[in-house]
C-alpha positions as CSV (number, residue, x, y, z in Angstrom):
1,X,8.0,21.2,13.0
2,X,9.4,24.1,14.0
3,X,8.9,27.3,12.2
4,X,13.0,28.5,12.9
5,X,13.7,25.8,10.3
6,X,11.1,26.4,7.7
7,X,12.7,30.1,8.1
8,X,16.1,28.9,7.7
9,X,15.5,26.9,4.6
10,X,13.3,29.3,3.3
11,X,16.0,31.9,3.5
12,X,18.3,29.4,1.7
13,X,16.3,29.0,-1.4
14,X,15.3,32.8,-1.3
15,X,19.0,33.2,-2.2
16,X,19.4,34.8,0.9
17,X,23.5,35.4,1.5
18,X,23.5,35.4,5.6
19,X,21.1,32.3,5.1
20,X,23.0,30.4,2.8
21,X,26.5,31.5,4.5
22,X,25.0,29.9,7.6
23,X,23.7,26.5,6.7
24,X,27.0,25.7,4.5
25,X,29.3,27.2,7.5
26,X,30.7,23.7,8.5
27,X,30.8,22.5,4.5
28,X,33.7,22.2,2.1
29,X,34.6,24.9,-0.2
30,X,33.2,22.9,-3.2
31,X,29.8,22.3,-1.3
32,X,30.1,25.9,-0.7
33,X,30.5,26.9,-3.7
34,X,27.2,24.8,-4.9
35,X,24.7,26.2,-2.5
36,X,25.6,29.5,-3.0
37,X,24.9,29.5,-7.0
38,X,21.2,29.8,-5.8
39,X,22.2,33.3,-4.5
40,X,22.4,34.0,-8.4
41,X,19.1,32.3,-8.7
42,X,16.9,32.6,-6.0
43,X,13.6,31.5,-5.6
44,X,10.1,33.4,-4.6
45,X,9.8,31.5,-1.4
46,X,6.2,31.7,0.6
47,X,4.9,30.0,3.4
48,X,1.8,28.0,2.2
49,X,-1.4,28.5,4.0
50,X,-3.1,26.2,6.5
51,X,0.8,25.2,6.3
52,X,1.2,21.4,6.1
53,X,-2.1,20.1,5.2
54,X,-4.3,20.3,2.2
55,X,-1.3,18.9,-0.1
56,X,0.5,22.7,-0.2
57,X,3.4,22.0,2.0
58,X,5.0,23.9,4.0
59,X,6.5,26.3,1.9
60,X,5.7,26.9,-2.0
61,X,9.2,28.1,-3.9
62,X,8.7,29.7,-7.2
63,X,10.6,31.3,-10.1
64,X,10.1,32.0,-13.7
65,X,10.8,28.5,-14.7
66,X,10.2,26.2,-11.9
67,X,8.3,25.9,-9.0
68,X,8.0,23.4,-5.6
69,X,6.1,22.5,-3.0
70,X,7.8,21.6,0.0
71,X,7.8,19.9,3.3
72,X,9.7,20.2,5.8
73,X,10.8,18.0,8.3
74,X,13.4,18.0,11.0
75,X,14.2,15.2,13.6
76,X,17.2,14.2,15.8
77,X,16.9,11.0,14.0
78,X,18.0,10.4,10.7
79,X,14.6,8.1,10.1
80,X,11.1,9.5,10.3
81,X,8.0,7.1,9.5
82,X,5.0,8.3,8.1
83,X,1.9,7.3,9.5
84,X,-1.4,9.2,10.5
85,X,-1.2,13.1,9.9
86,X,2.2,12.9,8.0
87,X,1.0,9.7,5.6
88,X,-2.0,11.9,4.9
89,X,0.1,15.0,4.5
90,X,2.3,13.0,2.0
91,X,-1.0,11.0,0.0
92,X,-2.3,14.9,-0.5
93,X,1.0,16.2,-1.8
94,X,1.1,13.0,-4.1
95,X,-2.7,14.3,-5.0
96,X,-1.7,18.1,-5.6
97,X,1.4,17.2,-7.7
98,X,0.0,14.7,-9.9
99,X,-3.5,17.1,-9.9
100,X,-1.4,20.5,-11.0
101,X,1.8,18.6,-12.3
102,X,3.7,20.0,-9.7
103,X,6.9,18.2,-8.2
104,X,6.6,18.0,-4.3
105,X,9.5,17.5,-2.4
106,X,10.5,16.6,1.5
107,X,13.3,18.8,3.1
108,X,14.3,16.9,5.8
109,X,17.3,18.8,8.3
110,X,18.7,16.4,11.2
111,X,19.6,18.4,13.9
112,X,23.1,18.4,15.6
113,X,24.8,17.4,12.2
114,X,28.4,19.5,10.6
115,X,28.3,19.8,7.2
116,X,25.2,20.3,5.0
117,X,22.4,18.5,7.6
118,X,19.6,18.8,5.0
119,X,18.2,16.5,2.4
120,X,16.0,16.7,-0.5
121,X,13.4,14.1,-1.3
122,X,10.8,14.2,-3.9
123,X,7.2,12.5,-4.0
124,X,7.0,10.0,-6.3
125,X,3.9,11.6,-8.8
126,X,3.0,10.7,-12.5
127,X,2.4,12.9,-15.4
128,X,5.2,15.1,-15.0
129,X,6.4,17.2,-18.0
130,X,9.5,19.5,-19.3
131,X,12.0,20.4,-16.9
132,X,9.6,19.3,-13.4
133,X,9.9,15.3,-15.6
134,X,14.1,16.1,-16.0
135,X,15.0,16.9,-12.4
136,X,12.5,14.2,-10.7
137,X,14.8,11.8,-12.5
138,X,17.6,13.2,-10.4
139,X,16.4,13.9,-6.9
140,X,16.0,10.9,-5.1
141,X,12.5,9.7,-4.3
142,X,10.8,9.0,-0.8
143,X,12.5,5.3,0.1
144,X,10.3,2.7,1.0
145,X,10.0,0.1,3.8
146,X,10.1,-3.3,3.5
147,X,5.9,-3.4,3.5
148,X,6.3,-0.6,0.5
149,X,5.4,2.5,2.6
150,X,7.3,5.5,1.7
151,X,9.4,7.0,4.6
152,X,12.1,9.7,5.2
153,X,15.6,8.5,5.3
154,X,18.0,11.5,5.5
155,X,21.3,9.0,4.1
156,X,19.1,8.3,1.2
157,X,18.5,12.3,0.3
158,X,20.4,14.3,-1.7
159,X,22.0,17.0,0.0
160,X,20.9,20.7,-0.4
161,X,24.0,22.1,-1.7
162,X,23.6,19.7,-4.7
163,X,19.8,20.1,-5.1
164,X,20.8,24.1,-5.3
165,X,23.7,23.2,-8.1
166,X,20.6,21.3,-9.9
167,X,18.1,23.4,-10.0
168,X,20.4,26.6,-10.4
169,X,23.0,25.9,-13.2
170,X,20.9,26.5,-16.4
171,X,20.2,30.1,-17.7
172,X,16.1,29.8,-16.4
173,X,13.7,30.5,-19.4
174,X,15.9,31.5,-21.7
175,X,18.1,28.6,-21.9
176,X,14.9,26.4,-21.6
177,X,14.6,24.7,-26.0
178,X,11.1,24.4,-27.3
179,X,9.9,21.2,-28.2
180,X,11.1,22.2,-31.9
181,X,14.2,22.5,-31.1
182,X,14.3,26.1,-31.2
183,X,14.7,28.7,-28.5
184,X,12.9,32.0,-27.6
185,X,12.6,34.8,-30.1
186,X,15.0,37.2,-28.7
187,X,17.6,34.1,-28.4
188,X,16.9,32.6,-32.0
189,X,17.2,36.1,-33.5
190,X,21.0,36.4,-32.0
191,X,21.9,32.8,-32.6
């Protein structure tokens, strides 16, 4: 793994304009458009330590009312197996999500693709809650071979300028309801 691509996507979801204006250069308007709404809400984007191993990912992306671990991958093919160091990289990010109720997602970028040539993937973890347990239901999960062993299919991810429309369109904490049905104080008081 290459650390120019953890950079680049890292630069993406750090709402970065030259970053996001870079990876959506060969995209449609409308794709465009999508990608750059996380330039309105960025993430707190850090590379994890002992990067890769331990269940942390590569890099951990954080805001107010969501936060990620991610890793990335990149290949010149649009499959990658999983198997020694990246099944146990995968079974300790499984661990770490369902341990901290974290969602942990792949990132995988094919190289030598136009358009948007990444893909979002998440690890398939139980016990999720609120908002993590709402988007998991949208991002597609890790496929799985025909013996049941999850892999990384970049047709079968969703593509980062609609993971960035998913996670960026609602007003963060403030526009996140209580379980009663009511919002924050300040909100309730002007509703």
């Amino acid at each position: 793994m290459g650390t120019s691509y953890e950079r680049e996507l890292r630069s993406v979801l750090a709402g970065e304009l030259k970053g996001v204006r870079a990876v959506t250069r060969s995209c449609s308007e409308v794709e465009r458009a999508r990608a750059m709404k996380v330039v309105q809400r960025p993430f707190l984007v850090v590379r994890a330590p002992g990067s890769g191993s331990e269940g942390t990912g590569d890099l951990l992306a954080l805001r107010g009312d969501i936060c990620f671990p991610i890793e990335v991958k990149t290949s010149k093919s649009d499959r990658i197996y999983l198997s020694g160091r990246t099944m146990d990289q995968y079974k300790a990010l499984k661990e770490t999500g369902e341990k901290c109720g974290l969602l942990p997602l792949y990132a995988f970028r094919l190289k030598g693709v136009r358009g948007d040539s990444w893909r979002i993937m998440r690890v398939e973890v139980e016990g999720l809650t609120g908002k993590l347990r709402h988007l998991s239901r949208s991002i597609p999960p890790l496929p799985l071979t025909s013996r049941g062993t999850p892999h990384l299919d970049w047709n079968a991810g969703m593509p980062v300028h609609r993971f960035l429309a998913l996670v960026c369109k609602s007003n963060g904490a403030s526009g996140i309801v209580s379980e009663s049905g009511v919002g924050n104080a300040k909100e309730s008081a002007l509703g």
